[in-house]
N, C-alpha and C positions, 0 to 999 in steps of 0.2 A: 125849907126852900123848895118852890114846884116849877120847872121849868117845861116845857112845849120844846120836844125833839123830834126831829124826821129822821127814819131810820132804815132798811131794811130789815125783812125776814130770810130765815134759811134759801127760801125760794128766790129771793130776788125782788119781791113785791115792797112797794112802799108804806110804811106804817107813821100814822103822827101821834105820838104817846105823850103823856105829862108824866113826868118822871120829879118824884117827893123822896129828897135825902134823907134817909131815916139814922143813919148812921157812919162812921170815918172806918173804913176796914185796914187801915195802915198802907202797906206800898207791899206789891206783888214782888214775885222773887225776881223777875223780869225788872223790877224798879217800875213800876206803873203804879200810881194813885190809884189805891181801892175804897168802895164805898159802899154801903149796901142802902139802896131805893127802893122804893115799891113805885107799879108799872097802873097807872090810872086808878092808884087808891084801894087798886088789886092785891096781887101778889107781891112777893120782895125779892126783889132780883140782888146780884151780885154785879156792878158796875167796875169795868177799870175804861181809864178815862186816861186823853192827853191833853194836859191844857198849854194854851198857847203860850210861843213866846213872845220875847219882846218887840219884834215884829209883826205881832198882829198875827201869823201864820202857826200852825199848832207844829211843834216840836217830832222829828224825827218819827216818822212814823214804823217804822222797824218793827219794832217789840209789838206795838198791837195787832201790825198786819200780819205776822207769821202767830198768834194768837188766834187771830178770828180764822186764818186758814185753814188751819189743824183741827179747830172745834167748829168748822163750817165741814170739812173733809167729814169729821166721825159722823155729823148728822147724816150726812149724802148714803153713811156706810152701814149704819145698825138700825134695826130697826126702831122707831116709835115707841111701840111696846113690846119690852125686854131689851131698853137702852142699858149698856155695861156699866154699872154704878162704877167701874175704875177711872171712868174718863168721865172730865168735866160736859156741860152740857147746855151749844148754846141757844139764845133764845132770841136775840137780836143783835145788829150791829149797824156802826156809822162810819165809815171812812172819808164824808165828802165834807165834812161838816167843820167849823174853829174849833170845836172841841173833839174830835173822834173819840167812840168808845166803842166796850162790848159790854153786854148784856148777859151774864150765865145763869144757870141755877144755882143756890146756894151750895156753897162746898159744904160737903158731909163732914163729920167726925170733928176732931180739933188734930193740931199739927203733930205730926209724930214725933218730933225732937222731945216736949217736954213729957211726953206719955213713956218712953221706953224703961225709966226706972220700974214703971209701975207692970206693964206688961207680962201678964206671965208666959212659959215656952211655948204653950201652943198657940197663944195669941201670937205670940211674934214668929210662929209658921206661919199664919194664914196672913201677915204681914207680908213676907218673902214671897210668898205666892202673888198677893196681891199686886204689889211691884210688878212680877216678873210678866202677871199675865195683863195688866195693862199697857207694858211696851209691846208685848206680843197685839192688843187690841189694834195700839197707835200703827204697829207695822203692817198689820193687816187693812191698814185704810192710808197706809203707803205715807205714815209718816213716822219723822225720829224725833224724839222728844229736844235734844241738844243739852241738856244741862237736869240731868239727875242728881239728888242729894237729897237726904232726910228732909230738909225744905220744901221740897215739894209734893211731900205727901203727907198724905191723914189717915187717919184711923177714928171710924164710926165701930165703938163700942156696941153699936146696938145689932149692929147686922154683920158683926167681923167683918166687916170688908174694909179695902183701902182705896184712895182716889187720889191719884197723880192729877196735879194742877200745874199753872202756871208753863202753857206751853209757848213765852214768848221767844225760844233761840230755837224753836219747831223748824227743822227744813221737810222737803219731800225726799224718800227714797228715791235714789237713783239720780237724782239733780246733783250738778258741779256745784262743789261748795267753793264759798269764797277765801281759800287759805292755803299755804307754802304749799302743801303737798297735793291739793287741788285734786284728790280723789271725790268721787261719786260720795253723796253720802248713802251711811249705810245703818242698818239696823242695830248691827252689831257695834256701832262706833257709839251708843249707849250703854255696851252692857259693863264696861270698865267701871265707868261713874256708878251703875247698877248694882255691881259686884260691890264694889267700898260700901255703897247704902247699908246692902244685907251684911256685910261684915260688921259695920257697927250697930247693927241689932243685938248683936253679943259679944263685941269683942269693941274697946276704945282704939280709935284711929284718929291719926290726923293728917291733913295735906292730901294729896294725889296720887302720893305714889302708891306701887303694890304690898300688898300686906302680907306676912310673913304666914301664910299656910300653917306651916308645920306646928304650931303654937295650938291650933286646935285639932283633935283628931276624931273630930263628932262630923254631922250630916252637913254643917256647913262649908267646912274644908273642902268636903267631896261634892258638895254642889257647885263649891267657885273652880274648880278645874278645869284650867285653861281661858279663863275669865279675863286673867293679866297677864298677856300674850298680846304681842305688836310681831307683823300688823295685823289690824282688827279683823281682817279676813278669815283666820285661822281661831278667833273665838268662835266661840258658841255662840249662838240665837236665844232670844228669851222663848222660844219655842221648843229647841233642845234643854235650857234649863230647865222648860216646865217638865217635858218628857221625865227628864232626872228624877224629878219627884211626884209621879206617876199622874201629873194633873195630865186634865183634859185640854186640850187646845184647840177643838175646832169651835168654828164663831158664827153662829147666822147670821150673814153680811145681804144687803140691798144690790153691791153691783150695782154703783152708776155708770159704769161706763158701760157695761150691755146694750143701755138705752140707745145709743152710737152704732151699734153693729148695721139696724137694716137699713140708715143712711150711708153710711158706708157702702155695702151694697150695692145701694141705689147709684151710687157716684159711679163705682166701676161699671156698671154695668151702662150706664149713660154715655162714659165716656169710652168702653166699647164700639156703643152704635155711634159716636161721632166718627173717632177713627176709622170707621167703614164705611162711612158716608164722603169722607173727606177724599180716602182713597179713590172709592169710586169716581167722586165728581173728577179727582185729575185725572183720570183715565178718558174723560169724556170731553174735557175740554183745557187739556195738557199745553197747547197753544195759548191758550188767553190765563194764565195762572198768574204772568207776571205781571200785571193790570198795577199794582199799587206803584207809583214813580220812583219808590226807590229799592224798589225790586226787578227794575229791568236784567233783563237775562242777556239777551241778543245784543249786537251794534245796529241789525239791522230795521230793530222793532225801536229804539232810539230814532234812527233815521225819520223812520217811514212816519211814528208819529210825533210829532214835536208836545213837548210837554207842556202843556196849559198852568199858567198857575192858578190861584183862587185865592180871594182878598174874604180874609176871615169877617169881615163887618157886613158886606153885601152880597158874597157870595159868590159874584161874579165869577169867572174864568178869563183870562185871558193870555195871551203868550207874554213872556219876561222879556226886555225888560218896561218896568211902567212909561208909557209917550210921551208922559212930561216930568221932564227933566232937573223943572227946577225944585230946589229946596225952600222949606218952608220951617219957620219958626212956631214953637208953642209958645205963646204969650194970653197973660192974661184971660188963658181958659177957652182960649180961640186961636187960629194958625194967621201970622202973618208970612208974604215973599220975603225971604231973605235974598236981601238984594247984595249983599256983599260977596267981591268980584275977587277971582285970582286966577292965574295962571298955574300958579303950586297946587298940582294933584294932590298932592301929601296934603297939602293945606283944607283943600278941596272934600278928602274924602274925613279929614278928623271934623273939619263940620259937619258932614254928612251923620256922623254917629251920634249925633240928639239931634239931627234935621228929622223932617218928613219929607212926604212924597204926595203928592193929589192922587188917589184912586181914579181912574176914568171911569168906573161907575156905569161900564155898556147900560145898563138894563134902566137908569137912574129912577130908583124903584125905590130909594132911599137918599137923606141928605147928603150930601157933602159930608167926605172923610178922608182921613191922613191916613197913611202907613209909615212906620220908620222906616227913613230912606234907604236901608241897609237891608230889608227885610226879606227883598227875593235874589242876595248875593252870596245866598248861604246855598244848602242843599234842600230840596222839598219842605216846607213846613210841618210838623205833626200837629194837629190840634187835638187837645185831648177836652172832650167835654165830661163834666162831673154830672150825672145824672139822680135824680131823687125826689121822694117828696117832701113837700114844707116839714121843716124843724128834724130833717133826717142827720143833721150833720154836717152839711155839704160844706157850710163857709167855713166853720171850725177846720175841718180837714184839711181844705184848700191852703189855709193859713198855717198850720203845722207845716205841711209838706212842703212849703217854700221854707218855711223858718231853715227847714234840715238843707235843704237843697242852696238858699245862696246866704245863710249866714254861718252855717257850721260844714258844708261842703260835703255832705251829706253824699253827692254821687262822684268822689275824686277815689273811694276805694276802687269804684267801677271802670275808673280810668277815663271818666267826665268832666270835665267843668262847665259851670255853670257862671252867665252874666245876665244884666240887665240888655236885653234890645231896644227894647220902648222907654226911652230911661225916663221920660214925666212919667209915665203911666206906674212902674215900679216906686219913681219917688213918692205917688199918690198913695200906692199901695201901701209902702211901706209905713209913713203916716197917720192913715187912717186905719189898718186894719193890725198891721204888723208890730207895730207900738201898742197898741191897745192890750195884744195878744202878751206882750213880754209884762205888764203893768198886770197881768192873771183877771183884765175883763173879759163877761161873756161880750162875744160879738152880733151885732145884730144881724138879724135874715136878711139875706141878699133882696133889695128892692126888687119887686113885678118891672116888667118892660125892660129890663136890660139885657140890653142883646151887643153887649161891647166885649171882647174875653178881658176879664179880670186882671191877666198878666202873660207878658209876652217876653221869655229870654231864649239865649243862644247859648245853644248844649256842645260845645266841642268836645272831639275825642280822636281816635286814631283815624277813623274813619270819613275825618271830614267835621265840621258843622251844622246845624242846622235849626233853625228855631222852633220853641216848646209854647205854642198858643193854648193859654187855660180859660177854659169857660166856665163859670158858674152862673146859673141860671137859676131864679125862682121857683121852686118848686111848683109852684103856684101856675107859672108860667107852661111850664113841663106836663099839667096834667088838661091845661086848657083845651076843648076840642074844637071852637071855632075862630079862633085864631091863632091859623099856622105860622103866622109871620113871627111870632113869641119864639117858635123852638125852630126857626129856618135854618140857626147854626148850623143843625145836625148836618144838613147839606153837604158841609167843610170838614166836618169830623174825621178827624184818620185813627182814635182810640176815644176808647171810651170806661169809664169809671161810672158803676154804679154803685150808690151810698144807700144801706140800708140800715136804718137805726132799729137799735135793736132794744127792747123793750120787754121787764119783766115778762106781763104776758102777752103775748103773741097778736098783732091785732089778724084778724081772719077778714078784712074786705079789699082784700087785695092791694097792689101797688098801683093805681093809676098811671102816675109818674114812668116806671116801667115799661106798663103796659103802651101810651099813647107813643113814649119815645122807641121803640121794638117798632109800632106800627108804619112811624114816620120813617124810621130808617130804613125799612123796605123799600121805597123809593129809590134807592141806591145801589145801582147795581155790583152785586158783590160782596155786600154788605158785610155777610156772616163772614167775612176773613178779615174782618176790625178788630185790632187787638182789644180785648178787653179784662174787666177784673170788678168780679165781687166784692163791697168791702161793707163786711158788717161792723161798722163805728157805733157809740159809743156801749163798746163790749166790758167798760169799768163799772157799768151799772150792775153785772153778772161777774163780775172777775173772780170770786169763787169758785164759779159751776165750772165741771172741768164740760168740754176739753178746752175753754176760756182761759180757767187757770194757768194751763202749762204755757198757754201760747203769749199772752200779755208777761210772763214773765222771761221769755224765752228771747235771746239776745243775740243778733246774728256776730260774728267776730269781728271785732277794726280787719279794716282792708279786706273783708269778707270779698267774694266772686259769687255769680250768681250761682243758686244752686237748684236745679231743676227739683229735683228730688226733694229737698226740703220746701219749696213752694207747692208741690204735687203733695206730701202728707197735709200740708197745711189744709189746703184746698178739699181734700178729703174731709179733716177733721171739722173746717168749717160749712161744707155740705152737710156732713151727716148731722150738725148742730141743726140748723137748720131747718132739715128736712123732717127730723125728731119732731122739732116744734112745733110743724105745721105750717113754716114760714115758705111755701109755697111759689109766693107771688115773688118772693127776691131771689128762688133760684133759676126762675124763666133764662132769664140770658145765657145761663151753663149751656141752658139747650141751645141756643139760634145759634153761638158766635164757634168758631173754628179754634179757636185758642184762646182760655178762659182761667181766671188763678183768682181763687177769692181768700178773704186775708179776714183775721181779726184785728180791730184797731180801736183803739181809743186816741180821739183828739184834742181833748184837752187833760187828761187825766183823771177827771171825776167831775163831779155834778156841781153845779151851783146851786143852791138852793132855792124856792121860788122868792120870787120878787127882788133877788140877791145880784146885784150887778157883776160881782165877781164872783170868782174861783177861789174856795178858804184855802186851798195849797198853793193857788198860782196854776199858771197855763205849764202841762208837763204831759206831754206826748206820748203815745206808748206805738210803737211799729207802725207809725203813719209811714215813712219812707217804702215800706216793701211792694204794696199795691203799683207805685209810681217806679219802682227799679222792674215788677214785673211786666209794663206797659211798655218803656223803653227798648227791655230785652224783646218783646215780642214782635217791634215796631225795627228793632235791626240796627238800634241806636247802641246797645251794648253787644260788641264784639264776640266772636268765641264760640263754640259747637257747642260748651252747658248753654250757653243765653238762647240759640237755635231750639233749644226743646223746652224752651217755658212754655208751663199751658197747653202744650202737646200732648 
């Protein structure tokens, strides 16, 4: 049987392989279906595979993905040539796909369980050796095996070596594990399991518990001391056990995350010279700082200038409230008078919350348009437009970020709530784009010429009300340069998101998109004090590559508060990502805006595959919320002196 799979390589690059079963390899210690294939008629790989269930969607992905991480980890860590025959080695993988798998190279040796009768003493040293200095490899590329036993390892007769496989229960050191006692995990929280291995190299055991020492008074007894000691803290390392037995333990490692350092760098050093710029400018013009309307400082800059508002469709300005007063109905995909009459304000104003309002439209530079009637009864508007170029991500994201925001209340940690203001426009919404998204279709690109925002709710919190206008625009639309009327939004913008998809390798002709919307917003005086935020989406095409890895799995706490500090590393890490790459053109805004927080995200979860109308897991978000809580906090919508220093 030859089947056609798209896959990744270590790098992240896309590969289409025909992949010929050549034979059943039984079921991994992890419980994964194994097989062994050859790759274009080529070579013969080592396949574990998930097939789907009875829903159509592939089965629990767990076991493969802490698999491909550990053997995606070791590649990043050793070199090429003089890979550590103790650790498997991989050569491809699939996460996005109905069937996910990995791809390794053939495991050495045969299992050690049936060979130990046969083994003689000093075979079964360079066994114990073997063991010890492949968790010492796994540690040194910062991972813990999770489940050692004779099972897992082999013995290649030919080259005495041994090859620990099957890293499906693999966490990272130093990550919180999922369980009662909720410590870090640790190197040493294998070498228990490790110890019992090498004990029944020459001694029968059963179960988990500690084995009785004293029984042998040879080099084994003396190598397990202190082996079976809780807690794991107070073990040894398979580092110190190697030491015991006079092996070598240092390992020519690659160091991926070096690669990081002179982005890193680059980031302090950037945002150095903003802070010095920022300061200086308020020294020069300390009077005019509190320019945004709901940053007024004074009563008497209140007084003196009355507040204009601005109608997010045309642009206008005008003072609150709208001159025509009456209400009007959405019907039939057009606004009729609502002519029905009361004396009851109560009654009056529960209409009013799915009425509209006639814009006066000064400039009438544009059709006839409604506003919800309710719309300038709150405090200042923010509109936050999502900027990028075509197929960067932009509708995906949009679409997550509300998911979390008004179906699972995504900002009530924040001490937010979130409603519908424009309720046809959200019923539209939710319909066409928000149903689609729970059903795991891809969504289509936001049509060219829309210049309507997407969705308009009212964000309460301690601090008052106020509504949250979202724009998504055409990408198409964003890079246009002789038709300004396409990106006039920006005009209304009080923040701003820019979406940069991110992409194996790197394209180098810069971001148009970017670039034209930077230019247009110069226009606007003041500009560079827009709250903004980097977000490099879809980051699950890389979610291996660190610093990717730590952050897509990195989970802020229920009822978390904002935390300056942990969006400040973030922003770091995804600078120096970045900047590493040569992706250039998507860190321009770091530099323009005053307060700036860029985030790794994935918006739907993984890829669909071409011409594939869905998502083989379904639509499943990874840290889309945090871009959108760090806009809020920057914009003065979340409370509190940590929210005062986002992006600072």
């Amino acid at each position: 049987m030859t089947t056609e799979v798209r896959c990744r390589a270590v790098d992240g690059t896309s590969r289409t392989l025909r992949l010929t079963v050549v034979g059943d390899a039984g079921v991994s210690g992890g419980g994964l279906p194994t097989r062994v294939v050859s790759v274009d008629g080529g070579p013969r790989l080592l396949q574990k595979w998930l097939p789907r269930n009875d829903s159509g969607y592939p089965d629990l992905l767990g076991p493969l993905d802490r698999e491909i991480r550990a053997l995606h980890r070791f590649a990043l860590t050793f070199p090429r040539d003089g890979y550590p025959p103790e650790l498997p080695r991989l050569w491809y993988y699939d996460v996005d796909g109905a069937e996910p798998f990995v791809l390794v190279e053939p495991y050495r040796g045969e299992p050690v369980e049936g060979l130990l009768p046969e083994l003689a003493p000093q075979h079964r040293y360079r066994l114990q050796v073997g063991l010890l200095r492949a968790l010492h490899l796994a540690a040194v590329a910062g991972m813990a095996h999770g489940r050692v036993d004779l099972g897992a390892l082999r013995w290649d007769s030919a080259t005495r070596t041994v090859q620990l496989v099957d890293f499906e229960h693999a966490a990272g050191i130093g990550e919180q594990r999922r369980s009662a006692d909720d410590r870090p995990v640790d190197v040493r929280d294998d070498v228990w399991d490790a110890g019992l291995a090498l004990w029944r190299t020459v001694h029968p055991h059963t179960g988990r518990g500690a084995p009785d020492l004293s029984v042998d008074g040879g080099a084994v007894s003396a190598l397990l001391d202190g082996v079976f000691v809780n807690p794991p803290d107070f073990r040894p390392t398979p580092a110190d056990l190697l030491t015991r037995l006079r092996e070598p333990t240092d390992v020519p490692v690659l160091a991926p995350g070096s690669a990081l350092v002179p982005g890193v760098e680059a980031y302090k050093n950037l945002l150095r010279r903003k802070r010095e710029r920022i300061a200086a400018q308020a020294e020069r013009d300390a009077p005019a700082r509190s320019w945004l309307p709901w940053r007024r400082t004074s009563k008497s800059e209140v007084d003196d200038q009355p507040v204009l508002v601005r109608c997010p469709v045309c642009l206008d300005s005008y003072p609150p409230p709208l001159p025509d007063d009456e209400l009007w109905r959405h019907e039939d995909g057009g606004f009729v008078k609502d002519d029905s009459s009361s004396l009851d304000p109560q009654k009056r104003h529960f209409r009013s919350l799915s009425a509209y309002r006639r814009c006066p439209n000064p400039s009438d530079d544009v059709a006839e348009h409604f506003l919800p009637a309710t719309y300038f009864d709150h405090g200042p508007p923010l509109v936050v437009a999502l900027i990028g170029r075509p197929s960067a991500g932009k509708t995906h994201l949009l679409a997550a970020m509300l998911r979390e925001v008004v179906d699972r209340g995504g900002l009530t940690p924040y001490g937010l709530t979130a409603t519908a203001l424009d309720l046809h426009r959200h019923d539209r919404y939710r319909k066409q784009v928000l149903a689609a998204a729970e059903r795991g279709e891809r969504l289509p690109g936001t049509p060219e010429g829309l210049t309507d925002p997407a969705e308009i709710l009212l964000i309460s919190g301690p601090g008052g009300s106020r509504p949250l206008v979202l724009f998504d625009v055409a990408g198409e639309d964003l890079q246009a340069v002789g038709d300004s009327r396409l990106a006039r939004f920006l005009i209304g913008t009080g923040a701003l998101i820019f979406v940069h998809g991110l992409e194996p390798v790197p394209e180098r002709v810069g971001n148009q998109a970017f670039e034209m919307s930077l230019a247009r917003l110069r226009a606007i005086p003041g500009f560079e004090r827009l709250p903004a935020a980097i977000v490099a989406t879809k980051a699950d095409r890389l979610r291996y590559l660190p610093p990717i890895d730590h952050w897509l799995r990195h989970r802020n706490a229920a009822l978390a508060s904002v935390d300056p500090v942990l969006l400040h590393v973030e922003s770091s890490s995804a600078f120096a990502f970045l900047h590493g790459r040569g992706d250039h053109a998507a860190l321009a805004p770091f530099s323009v805006f005053d307060r700036c927080t860029l985030h790794f995200v994935s918006a739907s979860g993984s890829e669909a595959a071409p011409g594939e109308e869905r998502f083989a897991r379904g639509f499943e978000p990874v840290r889309v919320l945090e871009p959108l809580v760090a806009i809020l906090a920057m914009a003065g919508m979340i409370g509190g002196e940590p929210a005062g220093r986002v992006g600072a």
